[in-house]
N, C-alpha and C positions, 0 to 999 in steps of 0.2 A: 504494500500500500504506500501511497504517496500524498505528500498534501503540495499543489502551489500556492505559495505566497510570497508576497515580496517581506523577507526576513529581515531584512535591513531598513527596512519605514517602519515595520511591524512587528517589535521587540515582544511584546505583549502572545501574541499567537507564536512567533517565536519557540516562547519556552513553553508556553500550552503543549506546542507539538511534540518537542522533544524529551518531558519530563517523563523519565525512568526509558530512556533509551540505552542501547549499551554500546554503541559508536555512532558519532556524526562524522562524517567524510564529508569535510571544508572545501569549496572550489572557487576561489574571490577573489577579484583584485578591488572588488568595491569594499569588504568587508575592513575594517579598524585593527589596530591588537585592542582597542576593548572588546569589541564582537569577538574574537576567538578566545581570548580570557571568559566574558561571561557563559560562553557555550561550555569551555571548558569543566567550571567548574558545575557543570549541570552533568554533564552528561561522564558515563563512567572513562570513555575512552574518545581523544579527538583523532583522526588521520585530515592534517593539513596539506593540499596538493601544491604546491608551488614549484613556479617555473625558474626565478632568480634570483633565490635569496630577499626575498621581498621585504619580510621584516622578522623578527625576534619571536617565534610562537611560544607559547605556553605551556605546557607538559603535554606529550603527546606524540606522535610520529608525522615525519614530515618527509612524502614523499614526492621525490621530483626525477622521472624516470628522461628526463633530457638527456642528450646526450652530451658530454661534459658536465654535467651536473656535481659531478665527485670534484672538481676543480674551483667550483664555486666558493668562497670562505667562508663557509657555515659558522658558526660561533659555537665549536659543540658542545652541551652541556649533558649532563646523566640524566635528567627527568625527561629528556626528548631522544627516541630514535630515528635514526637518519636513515632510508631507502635511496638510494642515489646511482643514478644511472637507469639505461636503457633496459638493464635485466630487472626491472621493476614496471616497464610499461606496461599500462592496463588496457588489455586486450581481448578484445570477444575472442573466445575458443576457434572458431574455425581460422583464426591467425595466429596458433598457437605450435602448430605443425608445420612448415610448409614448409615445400620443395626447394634445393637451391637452385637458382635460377644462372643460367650462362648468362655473361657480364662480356659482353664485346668492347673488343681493344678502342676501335676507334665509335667515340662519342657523338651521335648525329641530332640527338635530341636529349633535352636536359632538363628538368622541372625542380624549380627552387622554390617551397612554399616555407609562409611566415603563417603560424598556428595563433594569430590572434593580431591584435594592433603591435604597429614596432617601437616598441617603449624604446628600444635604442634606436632607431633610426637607421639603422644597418639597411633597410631594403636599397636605397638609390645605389650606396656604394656596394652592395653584393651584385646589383647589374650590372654596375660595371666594370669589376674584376669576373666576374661571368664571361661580359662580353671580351674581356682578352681572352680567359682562355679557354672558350671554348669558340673561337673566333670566325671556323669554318660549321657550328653547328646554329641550331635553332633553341634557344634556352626561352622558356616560361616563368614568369614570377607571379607567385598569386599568393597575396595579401588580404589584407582588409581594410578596405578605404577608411580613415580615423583621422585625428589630430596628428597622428607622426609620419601616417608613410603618404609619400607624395607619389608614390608610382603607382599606376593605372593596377587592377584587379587583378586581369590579367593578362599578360600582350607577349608577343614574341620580343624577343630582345635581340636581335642580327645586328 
């Protein structure tokens, strides 16, 4: 079962929902460290998903299956366990198996996708270190049009 609500206007329903649950699994870049402090202390177990070391969580696990993510400077402390790295992405089962796939030598087609708005701004300059080197192929970048990334959704980049 699931409830929607907006949990972040709606503190009140909030903890209505969550009261005597035994994990919330956190996914926010709008949520506060007081929102995950208060949930925390409600609920017996938090797992907080974070992409960039975003901020300080509060007792609980904090998983970030990025790649480079083990590189990031965590701040580690003993009340919080750290999941870090790609062998922690959360994946539907039928991608849980698969085949290895032939990898050809030479590159004709490239796809660089940004999973959410570019808080660093990296999308323009990843086109155009793209566009060196992959310079005789046909590279993609797909974004999501926000406050940061000024390149189109998604275009060929030749």
């Amino acid at each position: 079962n699931y409830v929607i609500c907006d949990w972040i206007a709606d503190k009140e329903q909030l903890f209505a929902e969550i009261e005597g649950v035994d994990i919330a699994i956190i996914d926010s870049y709008l949520a506060k460290d007081g929102d995950y402090l208060s949930i925390s202390k409600v609920v017996a177990n938090c797992v907080y998903i974070d992409d960039f070391n975003r901020i300080e969580y509060p007792s609980g696990i904090v998983l970030n299956a990025s790649i480079g993510s083990s590189y990031l400077e965590y701040e580690k402390r003993d009340d919080v366990e750290y999941l870090l790295g790609c062998e922690y992405a959360i994946l539907r089962e039928p991608f849980w198996d698969i085949e290895k796939k032939i990898i050809n030598k030479e590159i004709k087609n490239a796809m660089i996708i940004f999973g959410g708005l570019d808080y660093s701004r990296l999308a323009n300059d990843v086109a155009d270190a793209a566009r060196g080197i992959f310079n005789q192929s046909e590279v993609n970048i797909i974004g999501q049009r926000g406050e940061f990334l000024t390149s189109h959704i998604l275009f060929p980049y030749k």
